[in-house]
N, CA, C, O and CB atoms as a CASP TS submission, in Angstrom:
PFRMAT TS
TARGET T0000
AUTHOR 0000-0000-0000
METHOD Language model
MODEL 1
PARENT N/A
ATOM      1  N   UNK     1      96.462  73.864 100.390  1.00  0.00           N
ATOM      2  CA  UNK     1      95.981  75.117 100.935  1.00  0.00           C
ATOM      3  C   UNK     1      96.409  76.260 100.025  1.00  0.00           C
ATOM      4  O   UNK     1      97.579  76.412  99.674  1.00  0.00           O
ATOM      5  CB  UNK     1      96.503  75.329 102.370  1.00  0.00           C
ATOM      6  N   UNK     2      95.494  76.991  99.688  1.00  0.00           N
ATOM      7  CA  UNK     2      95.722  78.043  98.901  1.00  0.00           C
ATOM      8  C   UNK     2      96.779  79.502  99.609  1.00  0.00           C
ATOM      9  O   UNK     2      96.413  79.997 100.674  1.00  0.00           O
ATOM     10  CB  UNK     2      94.177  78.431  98.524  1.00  0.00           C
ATOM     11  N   UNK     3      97.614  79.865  99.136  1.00  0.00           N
ATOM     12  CA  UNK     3      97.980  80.678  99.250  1.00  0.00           C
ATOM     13  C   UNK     3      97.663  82.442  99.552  1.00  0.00           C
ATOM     14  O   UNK     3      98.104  83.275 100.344  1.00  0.00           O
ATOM     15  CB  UNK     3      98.332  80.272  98.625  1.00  0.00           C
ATOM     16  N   UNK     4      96.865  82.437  98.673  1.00  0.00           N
ATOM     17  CA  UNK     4      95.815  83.770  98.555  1.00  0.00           C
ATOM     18  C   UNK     4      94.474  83.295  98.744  1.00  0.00           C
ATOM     19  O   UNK     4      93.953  82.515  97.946  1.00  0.00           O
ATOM     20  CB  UNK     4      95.829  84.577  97.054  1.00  0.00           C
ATOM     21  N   UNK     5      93.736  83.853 100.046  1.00  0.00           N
ATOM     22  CA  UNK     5      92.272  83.362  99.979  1.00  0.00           C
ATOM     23  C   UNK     5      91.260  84.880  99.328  1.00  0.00           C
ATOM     24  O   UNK     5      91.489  86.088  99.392  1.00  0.00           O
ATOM     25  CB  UNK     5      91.741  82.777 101.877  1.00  0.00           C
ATOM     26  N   UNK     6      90.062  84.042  98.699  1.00  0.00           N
ATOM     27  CA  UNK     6      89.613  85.030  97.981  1.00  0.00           C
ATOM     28  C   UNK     6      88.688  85.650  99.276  1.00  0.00           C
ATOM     29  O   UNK     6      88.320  85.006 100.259  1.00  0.00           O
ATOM     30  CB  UNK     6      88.853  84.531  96.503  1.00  0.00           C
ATOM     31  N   UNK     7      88.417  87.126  98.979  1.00  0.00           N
ATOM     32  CA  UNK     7      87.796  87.468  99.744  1.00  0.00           C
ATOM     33  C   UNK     7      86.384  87.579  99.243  1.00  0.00           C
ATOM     34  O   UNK     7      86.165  87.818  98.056  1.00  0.00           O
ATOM     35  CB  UNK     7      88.356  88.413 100.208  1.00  0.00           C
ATOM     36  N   UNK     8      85.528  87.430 100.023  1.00  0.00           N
ATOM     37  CA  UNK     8      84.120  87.474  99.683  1.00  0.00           C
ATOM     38  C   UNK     8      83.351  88.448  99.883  1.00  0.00           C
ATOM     39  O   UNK     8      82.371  88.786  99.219  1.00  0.00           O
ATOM     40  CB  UNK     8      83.539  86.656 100.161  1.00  0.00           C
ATOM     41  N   UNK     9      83.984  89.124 101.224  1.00  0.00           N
ATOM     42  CA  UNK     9      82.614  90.384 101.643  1.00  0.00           C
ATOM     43  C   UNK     9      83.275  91.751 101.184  1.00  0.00           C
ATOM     44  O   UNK     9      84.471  91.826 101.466  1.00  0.00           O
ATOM     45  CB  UNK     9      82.148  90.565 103.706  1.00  0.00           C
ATOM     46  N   UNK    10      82.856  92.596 100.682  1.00  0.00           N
ATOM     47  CA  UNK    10      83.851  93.787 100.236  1.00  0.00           C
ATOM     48  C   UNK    10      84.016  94.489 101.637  1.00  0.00           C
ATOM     49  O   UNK    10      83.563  93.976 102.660  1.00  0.00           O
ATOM     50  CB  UNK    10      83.172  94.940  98.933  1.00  0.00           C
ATOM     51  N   UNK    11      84.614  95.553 101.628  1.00  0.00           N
ATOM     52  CA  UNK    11      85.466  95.933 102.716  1.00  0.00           C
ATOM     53  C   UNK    11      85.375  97.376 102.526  1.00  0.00           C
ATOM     54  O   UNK    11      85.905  97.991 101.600  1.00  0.00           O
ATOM     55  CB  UNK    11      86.956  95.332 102.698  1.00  0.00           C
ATOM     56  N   UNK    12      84.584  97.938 103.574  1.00  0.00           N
ATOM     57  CA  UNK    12      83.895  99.355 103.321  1.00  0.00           C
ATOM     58  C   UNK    12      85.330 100.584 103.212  1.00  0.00           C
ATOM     59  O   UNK    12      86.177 100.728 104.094  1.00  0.00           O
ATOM     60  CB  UNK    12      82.636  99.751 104.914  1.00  0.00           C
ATOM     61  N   UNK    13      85.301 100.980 102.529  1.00  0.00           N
ATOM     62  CA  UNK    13      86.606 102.009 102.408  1.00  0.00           C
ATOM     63  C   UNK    13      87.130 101.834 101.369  1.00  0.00           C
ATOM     64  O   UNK    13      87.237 102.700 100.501  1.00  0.00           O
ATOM     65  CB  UNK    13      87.699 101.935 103.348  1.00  0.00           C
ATOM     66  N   UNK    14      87.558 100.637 101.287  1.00  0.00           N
ATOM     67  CA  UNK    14      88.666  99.945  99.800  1.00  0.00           C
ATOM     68  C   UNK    14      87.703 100.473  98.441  1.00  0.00           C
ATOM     69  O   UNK    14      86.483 100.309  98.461  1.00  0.00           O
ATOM     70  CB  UNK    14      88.809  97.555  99.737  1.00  0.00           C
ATOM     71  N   UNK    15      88.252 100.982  97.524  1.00  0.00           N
ATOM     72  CA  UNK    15      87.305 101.634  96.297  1.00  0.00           C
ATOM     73  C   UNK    15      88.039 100.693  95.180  1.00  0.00           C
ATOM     74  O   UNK    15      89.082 100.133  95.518  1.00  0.00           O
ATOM     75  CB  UNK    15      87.466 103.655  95.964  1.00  0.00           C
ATOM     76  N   UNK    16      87.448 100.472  93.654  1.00  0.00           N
ATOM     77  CA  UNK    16      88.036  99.989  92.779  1.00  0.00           C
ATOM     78  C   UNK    16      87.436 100.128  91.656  1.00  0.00           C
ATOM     79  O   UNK    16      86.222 100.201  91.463  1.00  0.00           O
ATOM     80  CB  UNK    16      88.307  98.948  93.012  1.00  0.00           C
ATOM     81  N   UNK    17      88.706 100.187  90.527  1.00  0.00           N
ATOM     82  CA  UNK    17      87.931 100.362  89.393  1.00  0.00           C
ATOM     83  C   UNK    17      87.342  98.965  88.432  1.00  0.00           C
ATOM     84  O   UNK    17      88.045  97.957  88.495  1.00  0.00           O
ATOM     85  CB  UNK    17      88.830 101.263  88.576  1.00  0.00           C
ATOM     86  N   UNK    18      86.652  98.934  87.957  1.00  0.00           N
ATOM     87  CA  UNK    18      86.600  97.666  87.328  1.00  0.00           C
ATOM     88  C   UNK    18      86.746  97.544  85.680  1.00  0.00           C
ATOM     89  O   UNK    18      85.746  97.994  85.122  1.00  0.00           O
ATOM     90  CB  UNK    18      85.317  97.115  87.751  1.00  0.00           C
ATOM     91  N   UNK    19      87.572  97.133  84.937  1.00  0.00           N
ATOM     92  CA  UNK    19      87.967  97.201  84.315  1.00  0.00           C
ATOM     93  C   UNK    19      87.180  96.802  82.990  1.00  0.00           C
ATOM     94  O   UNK    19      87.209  97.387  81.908  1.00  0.00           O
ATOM     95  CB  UNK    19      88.814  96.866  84.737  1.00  0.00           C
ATOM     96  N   UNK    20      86.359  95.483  83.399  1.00  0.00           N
ATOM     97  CA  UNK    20      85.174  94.983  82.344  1.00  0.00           C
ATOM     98  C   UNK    20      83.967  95.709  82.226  1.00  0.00           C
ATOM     99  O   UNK    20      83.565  96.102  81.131  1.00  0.00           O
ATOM    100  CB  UNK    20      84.673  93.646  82.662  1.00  0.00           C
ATOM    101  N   UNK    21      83.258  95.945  83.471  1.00  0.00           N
ATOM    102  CA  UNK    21      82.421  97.084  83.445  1.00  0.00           C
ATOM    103  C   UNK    21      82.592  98.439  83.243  1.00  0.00           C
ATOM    104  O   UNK    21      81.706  98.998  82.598  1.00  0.00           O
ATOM    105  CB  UNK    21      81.967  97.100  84.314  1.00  0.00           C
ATOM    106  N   UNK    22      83.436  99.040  83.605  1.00  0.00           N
ATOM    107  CA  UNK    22      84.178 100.084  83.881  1.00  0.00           C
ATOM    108  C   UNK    22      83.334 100.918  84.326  1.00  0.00           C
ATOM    109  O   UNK    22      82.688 101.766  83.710  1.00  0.00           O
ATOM    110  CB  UNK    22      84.919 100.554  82.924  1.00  0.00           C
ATOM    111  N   UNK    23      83.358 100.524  86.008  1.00  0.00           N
ATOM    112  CA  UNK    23      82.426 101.598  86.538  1.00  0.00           C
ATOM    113  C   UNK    23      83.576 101.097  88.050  1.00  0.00           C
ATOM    114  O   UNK    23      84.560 100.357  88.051  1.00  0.00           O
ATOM    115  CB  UNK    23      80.176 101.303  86.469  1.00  0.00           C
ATOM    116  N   UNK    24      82.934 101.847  89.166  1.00  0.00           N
ATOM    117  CA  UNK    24      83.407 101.709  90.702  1.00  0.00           C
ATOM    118  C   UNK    24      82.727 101.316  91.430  1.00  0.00           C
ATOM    119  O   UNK    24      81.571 101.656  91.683  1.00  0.00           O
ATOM    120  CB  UNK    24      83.749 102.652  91.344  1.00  0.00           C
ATOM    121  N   UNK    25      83.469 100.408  91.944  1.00  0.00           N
ATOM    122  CA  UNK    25      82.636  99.236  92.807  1.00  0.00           C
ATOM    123  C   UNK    25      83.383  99.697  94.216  1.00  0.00           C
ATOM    124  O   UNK    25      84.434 100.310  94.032  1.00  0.00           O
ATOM    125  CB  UNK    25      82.953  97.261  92.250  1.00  0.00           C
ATOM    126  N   UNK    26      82.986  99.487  95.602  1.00  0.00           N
ATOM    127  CA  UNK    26      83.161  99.713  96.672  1.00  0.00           C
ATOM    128  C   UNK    26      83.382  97.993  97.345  1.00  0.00           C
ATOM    129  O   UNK    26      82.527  97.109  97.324  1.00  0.00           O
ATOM    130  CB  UNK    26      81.980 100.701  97.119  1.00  0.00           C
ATOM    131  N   UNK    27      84.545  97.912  97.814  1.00  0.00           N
ATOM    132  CA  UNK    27      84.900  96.549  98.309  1.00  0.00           C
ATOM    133  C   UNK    27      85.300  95.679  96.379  1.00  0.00           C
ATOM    134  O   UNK    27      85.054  96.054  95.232  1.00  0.00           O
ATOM    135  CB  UNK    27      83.102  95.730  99.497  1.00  0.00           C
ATOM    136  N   UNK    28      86.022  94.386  96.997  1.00  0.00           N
ATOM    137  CA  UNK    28      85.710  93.623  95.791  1.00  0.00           C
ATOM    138  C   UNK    28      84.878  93.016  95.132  1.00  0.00           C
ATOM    139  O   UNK    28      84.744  91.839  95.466  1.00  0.00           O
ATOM    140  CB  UNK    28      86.114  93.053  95.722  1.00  0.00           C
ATOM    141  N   UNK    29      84.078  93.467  94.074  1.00  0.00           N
ATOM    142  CA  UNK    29      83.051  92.592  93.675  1.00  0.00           C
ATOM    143  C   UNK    29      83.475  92.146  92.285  1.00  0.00           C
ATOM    144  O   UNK    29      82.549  91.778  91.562  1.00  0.00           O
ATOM    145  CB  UNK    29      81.633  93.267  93.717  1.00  0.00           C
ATOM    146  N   UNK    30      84.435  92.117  91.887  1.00  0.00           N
ATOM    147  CA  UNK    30      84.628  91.632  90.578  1.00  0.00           C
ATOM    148  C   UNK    30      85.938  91.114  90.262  1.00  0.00           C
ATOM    149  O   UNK    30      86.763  92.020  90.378  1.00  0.00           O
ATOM    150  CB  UNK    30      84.337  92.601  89.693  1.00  0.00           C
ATOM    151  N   UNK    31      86.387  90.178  89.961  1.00  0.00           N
ATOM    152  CA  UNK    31      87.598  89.163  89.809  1.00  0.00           C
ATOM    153  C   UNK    31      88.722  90.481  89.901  1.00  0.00           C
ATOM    154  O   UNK    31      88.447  91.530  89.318  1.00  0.00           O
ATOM    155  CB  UNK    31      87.617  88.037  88.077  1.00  0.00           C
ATOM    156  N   UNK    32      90.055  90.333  90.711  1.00  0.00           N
ATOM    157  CA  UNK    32      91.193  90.905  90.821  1.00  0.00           C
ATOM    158  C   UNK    32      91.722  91.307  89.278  1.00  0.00           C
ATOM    159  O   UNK    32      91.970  92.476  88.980  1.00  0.00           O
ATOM    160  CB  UNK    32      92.094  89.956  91.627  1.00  0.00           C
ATOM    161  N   UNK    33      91.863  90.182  88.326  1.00  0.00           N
ATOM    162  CA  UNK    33      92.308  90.339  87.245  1.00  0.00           C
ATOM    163  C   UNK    33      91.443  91.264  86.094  1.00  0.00           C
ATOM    164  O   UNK    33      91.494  91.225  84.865  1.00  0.00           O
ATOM    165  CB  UNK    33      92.552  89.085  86.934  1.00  0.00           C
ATOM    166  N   UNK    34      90.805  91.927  86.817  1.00  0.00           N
ATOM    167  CA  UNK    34      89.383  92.934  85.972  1.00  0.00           C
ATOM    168  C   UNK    34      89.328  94.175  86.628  1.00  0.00           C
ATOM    169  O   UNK    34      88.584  95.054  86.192  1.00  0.00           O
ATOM    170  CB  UNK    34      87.610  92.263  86.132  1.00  0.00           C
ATOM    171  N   UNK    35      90.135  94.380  87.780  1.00  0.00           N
ATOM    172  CA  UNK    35      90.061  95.623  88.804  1.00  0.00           C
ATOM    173  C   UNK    35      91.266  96.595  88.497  1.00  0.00           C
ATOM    174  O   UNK    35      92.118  96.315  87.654  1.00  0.00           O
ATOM    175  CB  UNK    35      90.169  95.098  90.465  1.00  0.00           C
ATOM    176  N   UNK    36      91.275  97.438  89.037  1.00  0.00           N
ATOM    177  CA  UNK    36      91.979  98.422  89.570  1.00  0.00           C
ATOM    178  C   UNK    36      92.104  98.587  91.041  1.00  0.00           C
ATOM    179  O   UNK    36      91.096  98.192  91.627  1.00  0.00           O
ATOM    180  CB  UNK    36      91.519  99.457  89.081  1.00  0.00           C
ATOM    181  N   UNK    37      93.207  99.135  91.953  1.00  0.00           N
ATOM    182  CA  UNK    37      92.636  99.143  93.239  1.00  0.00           C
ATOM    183  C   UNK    37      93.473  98.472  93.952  1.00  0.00           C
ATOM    184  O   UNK    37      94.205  97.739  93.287  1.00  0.00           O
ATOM    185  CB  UNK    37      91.353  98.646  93.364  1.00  0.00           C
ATOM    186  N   UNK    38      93.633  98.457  95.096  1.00  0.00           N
ATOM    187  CA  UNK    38      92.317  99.335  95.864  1.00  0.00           C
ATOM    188  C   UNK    38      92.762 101.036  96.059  1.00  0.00           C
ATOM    189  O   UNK    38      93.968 101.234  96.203  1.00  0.00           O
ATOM    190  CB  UNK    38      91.990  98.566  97.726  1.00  0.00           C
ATOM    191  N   UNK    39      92.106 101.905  96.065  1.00  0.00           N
ATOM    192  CA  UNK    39      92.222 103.496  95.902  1.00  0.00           C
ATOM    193  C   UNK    39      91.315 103.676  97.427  1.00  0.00           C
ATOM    194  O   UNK    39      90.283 103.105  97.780  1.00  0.00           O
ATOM    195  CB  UNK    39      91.346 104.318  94.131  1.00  0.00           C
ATOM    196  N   UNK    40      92.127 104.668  98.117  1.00  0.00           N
ATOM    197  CA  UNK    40      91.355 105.096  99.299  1.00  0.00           C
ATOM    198  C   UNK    40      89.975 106.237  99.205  1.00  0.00           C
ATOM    199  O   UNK    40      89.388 106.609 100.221  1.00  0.00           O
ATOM    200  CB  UNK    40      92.473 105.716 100.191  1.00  0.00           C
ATOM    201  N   UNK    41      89.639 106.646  97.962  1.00  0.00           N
ATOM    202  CA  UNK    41      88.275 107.612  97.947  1.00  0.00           C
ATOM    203  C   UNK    41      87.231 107.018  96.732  1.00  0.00           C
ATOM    204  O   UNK    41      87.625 106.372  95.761  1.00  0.00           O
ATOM    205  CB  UNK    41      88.753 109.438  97.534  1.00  0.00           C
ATOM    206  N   UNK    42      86.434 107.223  96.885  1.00  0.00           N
ATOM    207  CA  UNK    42      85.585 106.484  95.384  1.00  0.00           C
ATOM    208  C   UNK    42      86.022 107.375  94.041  1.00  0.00           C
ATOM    209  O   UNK    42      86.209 106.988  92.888  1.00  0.00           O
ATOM    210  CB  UNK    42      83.510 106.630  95.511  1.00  0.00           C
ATOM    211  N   UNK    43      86.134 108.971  94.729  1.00  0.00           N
ATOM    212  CA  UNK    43      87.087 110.044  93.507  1.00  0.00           C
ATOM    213  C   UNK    43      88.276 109.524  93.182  1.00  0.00           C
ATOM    214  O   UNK    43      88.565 109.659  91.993  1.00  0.00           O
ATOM    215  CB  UNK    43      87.561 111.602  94.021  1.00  0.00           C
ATOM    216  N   UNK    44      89.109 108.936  93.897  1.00  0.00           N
ATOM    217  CA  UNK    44      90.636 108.504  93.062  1.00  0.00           C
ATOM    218  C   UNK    44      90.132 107.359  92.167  1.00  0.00           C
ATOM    219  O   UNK    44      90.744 107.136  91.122  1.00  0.00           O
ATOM    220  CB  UNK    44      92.108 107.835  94.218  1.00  0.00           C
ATOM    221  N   UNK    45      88.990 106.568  92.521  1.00  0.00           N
ATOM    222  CA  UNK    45      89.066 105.513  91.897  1.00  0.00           C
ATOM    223  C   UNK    45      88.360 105.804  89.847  1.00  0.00           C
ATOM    224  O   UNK    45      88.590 105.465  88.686  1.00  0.00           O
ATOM    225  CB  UNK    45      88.125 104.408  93.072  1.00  0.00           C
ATOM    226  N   UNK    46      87.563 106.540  90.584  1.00  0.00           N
ATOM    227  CA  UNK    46      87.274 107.007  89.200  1.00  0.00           C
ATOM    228  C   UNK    46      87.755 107.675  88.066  1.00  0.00           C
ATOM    229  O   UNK    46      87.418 107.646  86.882  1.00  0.00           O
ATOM    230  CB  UNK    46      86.620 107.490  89.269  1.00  0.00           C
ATOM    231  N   UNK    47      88.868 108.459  88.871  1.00  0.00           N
ATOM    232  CA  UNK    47      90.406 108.455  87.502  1.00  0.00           C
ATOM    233  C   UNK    47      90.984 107.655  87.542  1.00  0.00           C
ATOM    234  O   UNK    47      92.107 107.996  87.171  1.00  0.00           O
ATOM    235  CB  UNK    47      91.605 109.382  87.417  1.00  0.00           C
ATOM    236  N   UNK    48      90.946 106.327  87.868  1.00  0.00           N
ATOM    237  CA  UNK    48      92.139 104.978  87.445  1.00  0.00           C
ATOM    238  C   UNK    48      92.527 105.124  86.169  1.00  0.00           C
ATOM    239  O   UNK    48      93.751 105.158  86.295  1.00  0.00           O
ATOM    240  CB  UNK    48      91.567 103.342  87.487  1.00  0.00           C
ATOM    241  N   UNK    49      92.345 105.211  85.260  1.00  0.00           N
ATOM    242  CA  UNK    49      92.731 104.958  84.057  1.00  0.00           C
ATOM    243  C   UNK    49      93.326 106.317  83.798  1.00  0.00           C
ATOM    244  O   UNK    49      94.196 106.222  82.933  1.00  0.00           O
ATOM    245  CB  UNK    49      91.637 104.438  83.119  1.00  0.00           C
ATOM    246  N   UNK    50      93.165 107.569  84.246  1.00  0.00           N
ATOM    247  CA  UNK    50      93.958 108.411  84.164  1.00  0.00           C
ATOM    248  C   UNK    50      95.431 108.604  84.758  1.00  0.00           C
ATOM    249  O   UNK    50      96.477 109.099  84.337  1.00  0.00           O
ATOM    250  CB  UNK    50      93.310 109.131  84.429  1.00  0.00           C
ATOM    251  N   UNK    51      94.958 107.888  86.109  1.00  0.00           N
ATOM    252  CA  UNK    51      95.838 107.511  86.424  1.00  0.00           C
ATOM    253  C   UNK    51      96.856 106.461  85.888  1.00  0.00           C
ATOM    254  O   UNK    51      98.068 106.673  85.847  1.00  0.00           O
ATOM    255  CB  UNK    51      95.478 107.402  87.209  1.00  0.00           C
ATOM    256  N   UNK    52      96.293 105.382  85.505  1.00  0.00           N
ATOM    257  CA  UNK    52      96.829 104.421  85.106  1.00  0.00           C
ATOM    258  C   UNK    52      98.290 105.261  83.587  1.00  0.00           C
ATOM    259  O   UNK    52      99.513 105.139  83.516  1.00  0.00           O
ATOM    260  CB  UNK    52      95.297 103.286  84.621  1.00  0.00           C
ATOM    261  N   UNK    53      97.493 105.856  82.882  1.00  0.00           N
ATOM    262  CA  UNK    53      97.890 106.461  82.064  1.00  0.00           C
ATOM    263  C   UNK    53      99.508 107.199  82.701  1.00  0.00           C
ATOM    264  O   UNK    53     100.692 106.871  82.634  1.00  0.00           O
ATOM    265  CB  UNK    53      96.665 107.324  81.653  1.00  0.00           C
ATOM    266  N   UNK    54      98.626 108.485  83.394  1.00  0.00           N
ATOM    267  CA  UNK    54     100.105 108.960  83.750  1.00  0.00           C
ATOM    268  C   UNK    54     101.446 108.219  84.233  1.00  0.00           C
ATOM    269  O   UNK    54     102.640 108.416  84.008  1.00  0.00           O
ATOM    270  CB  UNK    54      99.933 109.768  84.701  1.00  0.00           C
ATOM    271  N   UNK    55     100.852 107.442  84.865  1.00  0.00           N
ATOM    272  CA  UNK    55     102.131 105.964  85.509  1.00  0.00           C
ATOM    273  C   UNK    55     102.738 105.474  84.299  1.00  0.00           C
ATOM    274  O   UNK    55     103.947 105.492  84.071  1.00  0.00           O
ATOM    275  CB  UNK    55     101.304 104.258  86.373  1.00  0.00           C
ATOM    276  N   UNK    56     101.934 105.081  83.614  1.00  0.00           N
ATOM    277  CA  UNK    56     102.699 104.312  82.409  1.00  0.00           C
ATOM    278  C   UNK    56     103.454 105.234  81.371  1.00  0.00           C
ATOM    279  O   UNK    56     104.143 104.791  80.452  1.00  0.00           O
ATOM    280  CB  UNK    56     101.613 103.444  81.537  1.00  0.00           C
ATOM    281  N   UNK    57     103.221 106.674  81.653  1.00  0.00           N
ATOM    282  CA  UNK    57     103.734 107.903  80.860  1.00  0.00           C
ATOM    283  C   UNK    57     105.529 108.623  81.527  1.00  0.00           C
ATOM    284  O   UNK    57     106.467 109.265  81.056  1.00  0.00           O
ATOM    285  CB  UNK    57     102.244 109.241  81.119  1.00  0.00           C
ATOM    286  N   UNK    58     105.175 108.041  82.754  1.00  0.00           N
ATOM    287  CA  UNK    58     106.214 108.321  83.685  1.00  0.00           C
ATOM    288  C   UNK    58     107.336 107.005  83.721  1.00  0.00           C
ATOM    289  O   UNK    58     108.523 107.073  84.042  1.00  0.00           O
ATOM    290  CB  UNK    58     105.479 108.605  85.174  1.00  0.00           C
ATOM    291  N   UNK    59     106.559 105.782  83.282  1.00  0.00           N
ATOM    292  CA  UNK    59     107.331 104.765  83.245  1.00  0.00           C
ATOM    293  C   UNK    59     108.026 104.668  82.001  1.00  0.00           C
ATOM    294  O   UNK    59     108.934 103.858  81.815  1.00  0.00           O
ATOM    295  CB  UNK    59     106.658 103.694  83.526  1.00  0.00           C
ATOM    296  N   UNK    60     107.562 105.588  81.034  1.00  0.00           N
ATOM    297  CA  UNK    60     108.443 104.983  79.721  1.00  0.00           C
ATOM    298  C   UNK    60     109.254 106.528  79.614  1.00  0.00           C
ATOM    299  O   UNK    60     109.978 107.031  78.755  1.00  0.00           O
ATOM    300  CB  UNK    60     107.285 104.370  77.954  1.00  0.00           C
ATOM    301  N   UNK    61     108.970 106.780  80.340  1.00  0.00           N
ATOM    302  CA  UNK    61     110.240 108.162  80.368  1.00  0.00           C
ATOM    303  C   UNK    61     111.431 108.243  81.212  1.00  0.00           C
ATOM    304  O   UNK    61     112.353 109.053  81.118  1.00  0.00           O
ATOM    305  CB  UNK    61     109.640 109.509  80.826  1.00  0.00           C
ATOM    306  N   UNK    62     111.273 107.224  82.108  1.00  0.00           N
ATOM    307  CA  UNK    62     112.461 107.307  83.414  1.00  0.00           C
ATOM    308  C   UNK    62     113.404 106.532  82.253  1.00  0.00           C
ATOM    309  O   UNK    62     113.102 105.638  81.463  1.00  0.00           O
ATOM    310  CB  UNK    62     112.093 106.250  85.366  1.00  0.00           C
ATOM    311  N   UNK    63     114.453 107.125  82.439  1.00  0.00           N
ATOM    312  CA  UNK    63     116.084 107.043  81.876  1.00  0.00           C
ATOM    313  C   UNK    63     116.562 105.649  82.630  1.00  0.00           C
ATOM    314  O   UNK    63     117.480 105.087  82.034  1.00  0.00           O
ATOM    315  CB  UNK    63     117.245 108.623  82.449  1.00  0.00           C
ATOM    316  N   UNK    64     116.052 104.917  83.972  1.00  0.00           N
ATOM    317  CA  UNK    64     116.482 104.249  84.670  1.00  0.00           C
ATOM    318  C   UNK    64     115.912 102.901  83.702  1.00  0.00           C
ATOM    319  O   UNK    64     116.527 101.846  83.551  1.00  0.00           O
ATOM    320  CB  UNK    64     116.108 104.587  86.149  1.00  0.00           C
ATOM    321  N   UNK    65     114.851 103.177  83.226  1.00  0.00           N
ATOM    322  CA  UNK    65     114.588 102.370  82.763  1.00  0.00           C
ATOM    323  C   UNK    65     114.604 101.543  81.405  1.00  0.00           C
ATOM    324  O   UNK    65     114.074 100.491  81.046  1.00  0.00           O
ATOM    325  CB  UNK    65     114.015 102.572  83.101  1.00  0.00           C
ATOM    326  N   UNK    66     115.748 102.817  80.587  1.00  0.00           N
ATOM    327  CA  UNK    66     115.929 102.258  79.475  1.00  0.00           C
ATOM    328  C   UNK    66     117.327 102.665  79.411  1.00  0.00           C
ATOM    329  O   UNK    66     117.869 103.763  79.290  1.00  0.00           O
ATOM    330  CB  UNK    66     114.992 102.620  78.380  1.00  0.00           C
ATOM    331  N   UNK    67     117.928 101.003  79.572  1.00  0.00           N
ATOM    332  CA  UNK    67     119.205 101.018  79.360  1.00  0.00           C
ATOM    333  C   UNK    67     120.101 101.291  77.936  1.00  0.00           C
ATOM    334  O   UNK    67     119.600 100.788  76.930  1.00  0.00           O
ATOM    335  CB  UNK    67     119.426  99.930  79.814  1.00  0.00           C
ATOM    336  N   UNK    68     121.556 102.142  77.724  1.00  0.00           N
ATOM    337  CA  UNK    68     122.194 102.403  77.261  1.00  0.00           C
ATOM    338  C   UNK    68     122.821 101.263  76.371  1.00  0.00           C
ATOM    339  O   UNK    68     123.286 100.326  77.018  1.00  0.00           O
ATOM    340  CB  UNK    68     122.660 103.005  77.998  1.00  0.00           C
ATOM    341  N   UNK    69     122.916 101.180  74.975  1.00  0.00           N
ATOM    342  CA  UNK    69     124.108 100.296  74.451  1.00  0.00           C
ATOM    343  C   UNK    69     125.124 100.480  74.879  1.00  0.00           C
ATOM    344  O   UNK    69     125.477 101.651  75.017  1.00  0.00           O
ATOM    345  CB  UNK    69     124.401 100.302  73.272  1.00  0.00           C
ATOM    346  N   UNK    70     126.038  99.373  75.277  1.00  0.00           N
ATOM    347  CA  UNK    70     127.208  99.255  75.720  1.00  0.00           C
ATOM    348  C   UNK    70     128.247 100.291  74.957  1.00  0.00           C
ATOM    349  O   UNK    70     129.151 100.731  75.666  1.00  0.00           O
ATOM    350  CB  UNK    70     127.526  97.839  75.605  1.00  0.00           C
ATOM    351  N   UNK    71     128.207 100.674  73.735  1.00  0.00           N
ATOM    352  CA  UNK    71     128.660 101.457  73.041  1.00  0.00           C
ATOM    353  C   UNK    71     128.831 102.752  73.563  1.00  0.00           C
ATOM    354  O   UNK    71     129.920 103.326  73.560  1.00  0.00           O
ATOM    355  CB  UNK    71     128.063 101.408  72.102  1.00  0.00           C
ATOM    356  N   UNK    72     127.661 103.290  74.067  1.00  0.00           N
ATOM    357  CA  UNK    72     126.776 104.472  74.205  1.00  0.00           C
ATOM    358  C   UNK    72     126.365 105.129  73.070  1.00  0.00           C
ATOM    359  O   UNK    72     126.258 106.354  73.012  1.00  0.00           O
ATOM    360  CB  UNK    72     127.330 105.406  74.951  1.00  0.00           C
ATOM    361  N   UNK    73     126.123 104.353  72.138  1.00  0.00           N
ATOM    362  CA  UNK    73     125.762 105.160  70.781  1.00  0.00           C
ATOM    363  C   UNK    73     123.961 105.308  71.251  1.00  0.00           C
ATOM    364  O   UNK    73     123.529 104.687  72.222  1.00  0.00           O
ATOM    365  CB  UNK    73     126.192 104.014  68.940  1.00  0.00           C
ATOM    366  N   UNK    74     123.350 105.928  70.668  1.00  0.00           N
ATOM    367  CA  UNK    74     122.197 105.788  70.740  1.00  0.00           C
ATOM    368  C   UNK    74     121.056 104.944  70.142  1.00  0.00           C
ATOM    369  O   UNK    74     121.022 104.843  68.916  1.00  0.00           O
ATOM    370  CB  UNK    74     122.075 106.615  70.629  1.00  0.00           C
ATOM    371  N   UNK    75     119.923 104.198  71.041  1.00  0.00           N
ATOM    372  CA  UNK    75     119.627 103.416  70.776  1.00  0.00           C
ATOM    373  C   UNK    75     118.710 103.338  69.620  1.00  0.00           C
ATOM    374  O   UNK    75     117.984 104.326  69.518  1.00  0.00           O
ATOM    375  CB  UNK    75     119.440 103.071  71.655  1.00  0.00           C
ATOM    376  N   UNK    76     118.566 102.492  68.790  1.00  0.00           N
ATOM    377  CA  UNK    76     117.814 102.588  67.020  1.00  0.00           C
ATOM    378  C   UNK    76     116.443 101.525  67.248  1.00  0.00           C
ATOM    379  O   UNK    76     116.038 100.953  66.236  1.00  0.00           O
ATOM    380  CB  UNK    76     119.213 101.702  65.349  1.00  0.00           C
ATOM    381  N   UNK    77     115.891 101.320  68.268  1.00  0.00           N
ATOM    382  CA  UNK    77     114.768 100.440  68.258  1.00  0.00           C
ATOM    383  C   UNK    77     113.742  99.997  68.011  1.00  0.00           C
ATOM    384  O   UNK    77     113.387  98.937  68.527  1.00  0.00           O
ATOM    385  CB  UNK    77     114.560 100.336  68.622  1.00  0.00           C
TER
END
């Protein structure tokens, strides 16, 4: 028995971006591993990648996330 069942009928509300096409699809119509999503307006979904962007801009800036040499010298990477 599968763990995750795929869903088949899209699901009116759920918005997504699609990553191969790159357009917005309403419900799932295109493999998980090709999406974005799910975004609650068809407008959020259509900045995904802007979004996507800022997240990953915020992720390589948090201090939490880049640990210190034991030294504390600064890191040369």
């Amino acid at each position: 028995m599968a763990l995750f069942k795929k869903r088949t009928v899209a699901k009116a509300g759920e918005w997504y971006y699609c990553l191969q096409h790159q357009k917005v699809e309403e419900g799932p119509e295109c493999p998980a591993k090709d999406r974005f999503g799910p975004y609650t307006t068809r407008a959020e979904a259509e900045h995904a990648m802007e979004i996507a962007r800022e997240r990953n801009l915020q992720w390589e800036n948090d201090p939490k996330w880049h640990d210190a040499p034991a030294d504390g010298s600064p890191d040369e990477g």
